[in-house]
N, C-alpha and C positions, 0 to 999 in steps of 0.2 A: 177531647183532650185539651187540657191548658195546655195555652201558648209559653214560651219562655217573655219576660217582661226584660228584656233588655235587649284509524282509521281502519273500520273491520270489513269484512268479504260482502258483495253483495246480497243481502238477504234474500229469499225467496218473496217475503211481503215485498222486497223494493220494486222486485221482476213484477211481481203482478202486479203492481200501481204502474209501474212505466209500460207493460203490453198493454193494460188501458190507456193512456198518455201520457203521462208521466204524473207528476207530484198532484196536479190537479185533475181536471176533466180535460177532454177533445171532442171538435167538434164535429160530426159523423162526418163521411165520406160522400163526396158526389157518389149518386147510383146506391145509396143504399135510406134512402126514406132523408138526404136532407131537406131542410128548409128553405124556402126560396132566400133569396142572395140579401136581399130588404133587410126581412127578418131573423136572419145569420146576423148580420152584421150590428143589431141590436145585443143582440146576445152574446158580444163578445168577453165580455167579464166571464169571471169563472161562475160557474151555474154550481157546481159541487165542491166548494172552496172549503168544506168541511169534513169531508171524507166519508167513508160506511162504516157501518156496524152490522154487527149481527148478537145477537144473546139468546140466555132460557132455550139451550136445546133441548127436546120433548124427541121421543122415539120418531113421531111422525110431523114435525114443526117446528119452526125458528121464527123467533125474528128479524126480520131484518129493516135498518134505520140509512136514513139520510138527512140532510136540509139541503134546500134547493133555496139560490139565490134569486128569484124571476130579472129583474132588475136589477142595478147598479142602488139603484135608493133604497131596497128591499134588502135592509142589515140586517142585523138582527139585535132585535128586541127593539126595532125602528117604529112598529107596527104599520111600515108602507108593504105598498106591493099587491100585484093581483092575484087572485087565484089563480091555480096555472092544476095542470094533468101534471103528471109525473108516472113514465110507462118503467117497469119492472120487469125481471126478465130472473130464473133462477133455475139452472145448467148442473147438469153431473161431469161438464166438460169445460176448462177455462174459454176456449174458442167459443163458449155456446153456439155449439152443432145440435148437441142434445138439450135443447131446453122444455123443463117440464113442467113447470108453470110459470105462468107470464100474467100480467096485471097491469092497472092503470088506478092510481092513487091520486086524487084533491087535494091541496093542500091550499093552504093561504096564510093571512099574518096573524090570524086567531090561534094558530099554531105556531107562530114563528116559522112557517113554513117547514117545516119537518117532516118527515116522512117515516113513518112507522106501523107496521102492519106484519099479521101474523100467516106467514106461509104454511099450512097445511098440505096433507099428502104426499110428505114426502115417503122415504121408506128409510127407516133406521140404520145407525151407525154409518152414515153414508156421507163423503165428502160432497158437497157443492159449489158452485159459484153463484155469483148475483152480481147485478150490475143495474142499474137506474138512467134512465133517458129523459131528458127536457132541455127546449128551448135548443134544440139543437146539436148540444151536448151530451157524452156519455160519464156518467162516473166513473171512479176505478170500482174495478174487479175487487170481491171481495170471497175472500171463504168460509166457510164455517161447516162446522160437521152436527150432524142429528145425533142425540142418544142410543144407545143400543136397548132392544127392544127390552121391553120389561120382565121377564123370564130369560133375557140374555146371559151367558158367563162370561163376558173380556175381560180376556189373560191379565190386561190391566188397564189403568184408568191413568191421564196424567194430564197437570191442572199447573197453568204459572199461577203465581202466588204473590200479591203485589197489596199494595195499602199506601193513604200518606202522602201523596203528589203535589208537593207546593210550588206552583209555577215558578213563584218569585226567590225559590231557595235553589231552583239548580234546574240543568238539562231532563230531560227523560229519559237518561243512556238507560235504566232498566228496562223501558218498555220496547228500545230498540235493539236491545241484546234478548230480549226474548222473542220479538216478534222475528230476530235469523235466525232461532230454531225451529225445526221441523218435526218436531215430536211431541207437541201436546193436543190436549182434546179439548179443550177450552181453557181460561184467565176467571180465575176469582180477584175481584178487585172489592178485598172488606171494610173500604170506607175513607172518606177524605178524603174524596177523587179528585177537587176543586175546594177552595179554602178562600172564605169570604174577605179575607183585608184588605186596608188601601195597601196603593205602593207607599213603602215605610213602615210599614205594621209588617213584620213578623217575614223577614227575608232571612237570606242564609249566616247562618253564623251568629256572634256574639255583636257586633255591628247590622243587624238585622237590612245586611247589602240585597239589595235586588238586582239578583243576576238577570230579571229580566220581569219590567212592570205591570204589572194587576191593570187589567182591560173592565170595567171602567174605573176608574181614578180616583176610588172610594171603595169604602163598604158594601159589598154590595145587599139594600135591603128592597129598591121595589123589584117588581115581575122583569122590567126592563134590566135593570142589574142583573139578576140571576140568569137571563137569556143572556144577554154577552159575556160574561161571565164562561160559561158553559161554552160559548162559541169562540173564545179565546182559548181556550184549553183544545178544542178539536182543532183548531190549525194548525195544533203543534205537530214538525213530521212524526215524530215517534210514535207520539200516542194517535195520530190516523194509522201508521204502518202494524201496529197488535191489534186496533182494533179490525183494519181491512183482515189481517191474518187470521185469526182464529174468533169465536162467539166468546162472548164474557157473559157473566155470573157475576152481579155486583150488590151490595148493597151499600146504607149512609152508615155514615157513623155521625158528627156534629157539625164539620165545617161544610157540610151541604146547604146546613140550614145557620146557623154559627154555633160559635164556641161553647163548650159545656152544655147545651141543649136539655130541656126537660119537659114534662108535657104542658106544661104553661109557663115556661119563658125560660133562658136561657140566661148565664154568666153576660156573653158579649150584645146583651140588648137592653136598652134604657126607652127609657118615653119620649125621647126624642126623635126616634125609629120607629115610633109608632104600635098599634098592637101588634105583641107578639104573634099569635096565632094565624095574626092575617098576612103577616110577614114569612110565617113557616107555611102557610097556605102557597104562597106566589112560588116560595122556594121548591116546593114539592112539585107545583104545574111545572116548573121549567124543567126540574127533574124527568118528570114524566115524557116531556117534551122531547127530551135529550139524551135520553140513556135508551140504550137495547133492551128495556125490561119491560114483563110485565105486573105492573100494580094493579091491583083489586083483583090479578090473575087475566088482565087481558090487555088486549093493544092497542085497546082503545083511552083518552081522554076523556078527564072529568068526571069518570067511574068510582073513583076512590081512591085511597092514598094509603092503602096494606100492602107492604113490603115485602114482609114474612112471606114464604111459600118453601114448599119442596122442589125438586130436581130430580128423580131416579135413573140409574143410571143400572139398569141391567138390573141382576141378583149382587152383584157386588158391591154397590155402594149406594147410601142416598143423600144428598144435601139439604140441608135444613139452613135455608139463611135467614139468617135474625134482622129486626129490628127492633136497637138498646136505645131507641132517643125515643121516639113518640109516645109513650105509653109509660114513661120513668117517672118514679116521685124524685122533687130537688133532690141534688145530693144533700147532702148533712156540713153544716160548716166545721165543726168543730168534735175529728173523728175519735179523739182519743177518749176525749170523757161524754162523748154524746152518745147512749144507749139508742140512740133512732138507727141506728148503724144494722141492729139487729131485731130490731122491730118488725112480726109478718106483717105488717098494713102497710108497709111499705115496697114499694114495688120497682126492679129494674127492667120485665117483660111486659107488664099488666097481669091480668087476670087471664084471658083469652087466649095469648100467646102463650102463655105457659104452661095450660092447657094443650092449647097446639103442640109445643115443644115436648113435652111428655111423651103425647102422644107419635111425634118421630121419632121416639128412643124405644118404642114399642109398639110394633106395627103390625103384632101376629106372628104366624106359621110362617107366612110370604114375605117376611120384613128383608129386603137386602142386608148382606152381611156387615158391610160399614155404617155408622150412622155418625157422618159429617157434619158439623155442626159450624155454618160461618158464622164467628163470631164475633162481632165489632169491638168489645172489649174485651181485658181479661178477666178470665175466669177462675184461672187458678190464685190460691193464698199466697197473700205477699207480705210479711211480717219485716217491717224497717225498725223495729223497735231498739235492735241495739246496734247500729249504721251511727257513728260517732257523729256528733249536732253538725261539726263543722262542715259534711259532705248534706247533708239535710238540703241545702238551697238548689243545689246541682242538682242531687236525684230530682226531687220537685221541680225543677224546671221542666223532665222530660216528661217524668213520670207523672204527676197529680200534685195532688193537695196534700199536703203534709206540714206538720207543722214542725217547730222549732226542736221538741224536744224527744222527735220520734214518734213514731205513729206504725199501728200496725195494717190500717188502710189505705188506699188509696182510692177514696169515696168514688169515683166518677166511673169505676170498673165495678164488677162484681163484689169485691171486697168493701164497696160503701150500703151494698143491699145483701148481706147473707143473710137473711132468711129466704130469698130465691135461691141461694146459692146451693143454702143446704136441702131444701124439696127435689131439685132435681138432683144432685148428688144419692140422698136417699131413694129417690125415685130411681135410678140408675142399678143401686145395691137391691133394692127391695126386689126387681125384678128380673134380676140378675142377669143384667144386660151387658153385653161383652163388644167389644170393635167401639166404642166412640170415642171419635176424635175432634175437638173444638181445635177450628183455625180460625187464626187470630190476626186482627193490626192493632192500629192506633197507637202505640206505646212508643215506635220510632225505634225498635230495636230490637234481636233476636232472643227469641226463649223456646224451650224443650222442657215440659214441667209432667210430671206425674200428678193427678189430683186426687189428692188425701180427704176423704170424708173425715177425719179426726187428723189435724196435725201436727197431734202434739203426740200419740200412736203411730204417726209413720215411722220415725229414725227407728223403732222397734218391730214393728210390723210389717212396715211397706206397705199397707192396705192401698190401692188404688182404685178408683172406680171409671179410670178412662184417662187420657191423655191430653194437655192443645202443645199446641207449635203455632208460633208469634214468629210472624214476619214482620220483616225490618222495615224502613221507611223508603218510599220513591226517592224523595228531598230532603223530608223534613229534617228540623235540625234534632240531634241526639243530643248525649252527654257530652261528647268531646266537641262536638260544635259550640254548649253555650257556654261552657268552661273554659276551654282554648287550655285544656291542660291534660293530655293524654295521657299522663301519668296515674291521674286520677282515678281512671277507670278501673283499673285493678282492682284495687281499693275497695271501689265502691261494689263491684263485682262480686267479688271474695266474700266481704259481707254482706249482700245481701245472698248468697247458697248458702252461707254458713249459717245463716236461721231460717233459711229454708227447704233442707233439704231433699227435697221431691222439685226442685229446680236442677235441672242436668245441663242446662247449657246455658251462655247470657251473653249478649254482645250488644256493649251500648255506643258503640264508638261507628259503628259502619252501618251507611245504604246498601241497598239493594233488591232483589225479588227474590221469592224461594220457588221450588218445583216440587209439587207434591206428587207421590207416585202411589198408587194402589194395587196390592194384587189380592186373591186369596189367602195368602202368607203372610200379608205386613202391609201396611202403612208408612213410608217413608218419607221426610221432607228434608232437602237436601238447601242450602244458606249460601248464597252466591251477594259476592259485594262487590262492587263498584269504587272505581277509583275516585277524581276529582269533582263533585257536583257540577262546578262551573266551567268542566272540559264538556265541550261535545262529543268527541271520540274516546272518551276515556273507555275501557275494558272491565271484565269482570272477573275474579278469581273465585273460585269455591271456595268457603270456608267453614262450612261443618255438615253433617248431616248425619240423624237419628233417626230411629225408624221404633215401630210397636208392634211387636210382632201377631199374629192371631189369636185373641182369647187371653192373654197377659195383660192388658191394661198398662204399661208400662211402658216408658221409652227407653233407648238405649242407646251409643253411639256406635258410629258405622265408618270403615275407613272412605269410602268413596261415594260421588253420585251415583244417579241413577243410571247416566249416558255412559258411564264407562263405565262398566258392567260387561 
């Protein structure tokens, strides 16, 4: 996505990082396997100074992640430090009374010291703990829950819903108001987890203030950049407290790798930064490095760099998460009169993925009922064509590329490649495929859209071939941040439903996370906002929630969430 160019109750995540020891690690007990007192007292730096993860829950397997600090000189992306053991340990019981498999993981600075590996044998839908041992110390406790088995039917399914976290534009109060609930099954987080700029590039507001500066003090472009980078971002409490609490389900969208991104080079990279590719290369190892996932489909290193994959979650739903950067032709510069817009030889999936993608929208006799689709951009039609010139610079700043005098794309989403747009659409009708839902980031703002395979046949027909719902931003900045003019929004709002009408909801003014809920009967996403970016205690109000009921294709609005109910 372009850049713009200008005190609540103790959480449960908080209980379980402090019954570990508190915000960081501790260092075991006489009588229980300490270290001799010598090499204690080496180790007294925090060993787990970055918290856990866990992701990719599988009916019988998880991941689960750390970095281990061996030494004081052993930062990260320092490349010091020595190989060290790191012992693992994963409980059906926080006290691990009952622990039911247990491990001893390698690590060293070839890795950034990280710890990442895939737990098998569990048994499905089944809560866990885990915890990590070295040098003395123990990690916090971490949770996460297994899928339900693949012929399973749970009543339901329920997923935070987040995107968009610019460190330097504000707190993480979403991921700290998510991680004190106690009723989801995992965090989809669809892209822009971490955001390459120096401090001064692209902080909160219309004054681009950093409420708090970019670790290292630049762009970040070598392997060393994107490791700290990545390890600036897990210090934050919040975002260690969602990640110890619940597994995430993530993919990139651009600022993983930088801005506007494409399969051979990107908006925010010149020849000064070197080749691109090799620079998207180091971004990805760190990635791989750093996140609860697995690419090439496992959890190992230097296997490949395929993002895409499934998730199934029972008979009821299955996740499809995308990736819209690696495999995209440029966008198009010039969308109004440039026919490349609609060009097949041009591509926002590839070939392969698209393929792939088809192929999760139709999966057989056995196909789960929902077919979830994360998706890093939007997907639905966004027609700005009669949005008066003078709001034009604002929408663009949040939104894309547009130009002066109206534009009906917004190249850098689906609407700069329809001819993917329209295969899987048709692909969708042709087969007459019912329950899909694209969730969505990137845009910095909330939407509820019907998707019209003809939309210029909706206001008459309603024809829909499926739903998304667009989550709002962690941080980043919206409409009303780069304009400093609230008023505006309406405005700009108003007009753009009123040309598009298979848009039922828009909110460009407010952060926040969403909570997706599933059952056999509906699909629900429920829009919860955040007060001050730069407060740390601020709180969160609901603010909408629409839901799609079974076999309808259509969203609708709904008076309350999910939790009260």
């Amino acid at each position: 996505m372009t850049p713009p160019q200008s005190p609540t109750s103790t959480s449960l995540a908080r209980r379980t990082v402090l019954a570990a020891g508190g915000a960081g690690s501790v260092a075991i007990a006489a009588g229980s396997g300490a270290l001799p007192a010598a090499q204690a007292a080496r180790a007294r730096h925090d060993v787990f100074a970055h918290g856990v993860a866990s992701g990719d829950p599988l009916p019988r397997a998880v991941l689960i992640w750390t970095r281990v600090t061996p030494t004081r000189a052993a930062t990260p992306g320092s490349g010091k430090g020595p190989r060290l053991g790191v012992r693992w340990e994963v409980a059906t019981d926080r006290r691990f009374r009952d622990v039911v498999r247990r491990g001893r993981f390698v690590t060293s600075a070839a890795r950034d010291h990280t710890v990442k590996l895939d737990v098998r044998g569990l048994r499905p839908a089944t809560t866990y703990y885990y915890r990590f041992t070295a040098r003395g110390q123990r990690s916090p406790v971490g949770t996460t829950r297994t899928a339900p088995a693949k012929r399973a039917t749970p009543a339901n399914l329920r997923f935070g819903v987040v995107s968009c976290a610019n460190l330097q534009a504000g707190w993480f109060s979403a991921y700290r108001l998510l991680a004190e609930r106690d009723d989801l099954h995992a965090v989809l987080h669809l892209g822009d987890y971490l955001y390459e700029y120096a401090p001064g590039q692209y902080g909160m507001g219309q004054d681009n203030v950093d409420v708090r500066a970019h670790d290292p003090a630049r762009e970040m472009v070598s392997l060393s950049d994107y490791r700290r980078r990545h390890a600036q971002y897990k210090t934050d409490p919040d975002l260690q407290a969602l990640h110890a609490r619940y597994a995430w389900i993530v993919t990139w969208d651009d600022h993983e790798v930088t801005n506007d991104q494409w399969r051979k080079n990107a908006e925010n990279h010149d020849d000064s930064e070197g080749d691109y590719l090799k620079r998207r290369a180091r971004a990805h190892r760190a990635y791989d490095e750093w996140m609860p996932v697995r690419m090439d489909g496992t959890a190992s290193l230097g296997d490949g760099a395929r993002l895409y994959r499934r998730l199934r979650f029972g008979d009821l739903a299955e996740i499809s998460m995308l990736d819209l950067r690696t495999y995209r032709s440029q966008q198009v510069a010039t969308p109004v009169v440039d026919a490349e817009v609609n060009d097949p030889l041009r591509t926002i999936t590839g070939n392969r993925q698209m393929e792939w993608l088809k192929d999760s929208l139709t999966r057989g006799d056995h196909a789960p009922q929902w077919k979830v689709i994360g998706n890093p951009v939007m997907i639905a039609p966004v027609t700005f064509a009669d949005l008066p010139n003078e709001l034009i610079d604002p929408v663009n700043n949040v939104t894309g590329l547009l130009p002066q005098d109206g534009a009906p794309y917004n190249v850098d989403q689906w609407d700069g490649y329809t001819a993917d747009r329209r295969e899987v659409f048709a692909h969708i009708r042709d087969h007459q495929v019912k329950d899909v839902v694209f969730v969505t980031g990137d845009i910095h703002s909330g939407w509820a859209c019907d998707l019209p395979l003809d939309t210029s046949a909706y206001p008459v027909l309603g024809d829909s071939v499926g739903v998304e719902l667009v989550c709002s931003s962690v941080t980043s900045n919206n409409l009303k941040d780069i304009t400093g003019q609230p008023a505006l929004t309406p405005v700009v709002e108003a007009a753009i439903q009123a040309n598009n009408r298979h848009i039922k909801y828009l909110n460009f003014d407010d952060h926040g996370f969403s909570v997706l809920d599933i059952t056999a009967e509906r699909t629900q996403m429920d829009w919860f906002v955040i007060g001050a970016r730069d407060d740390k205690q601020t709180t969160a109000t609901h603010d909408a929630s629409f839901e799609t009921l079974a076999g309808t294709s259509t969203v609708r609005r709904v008076a309350t969430p999910v939790g009260d109910r």
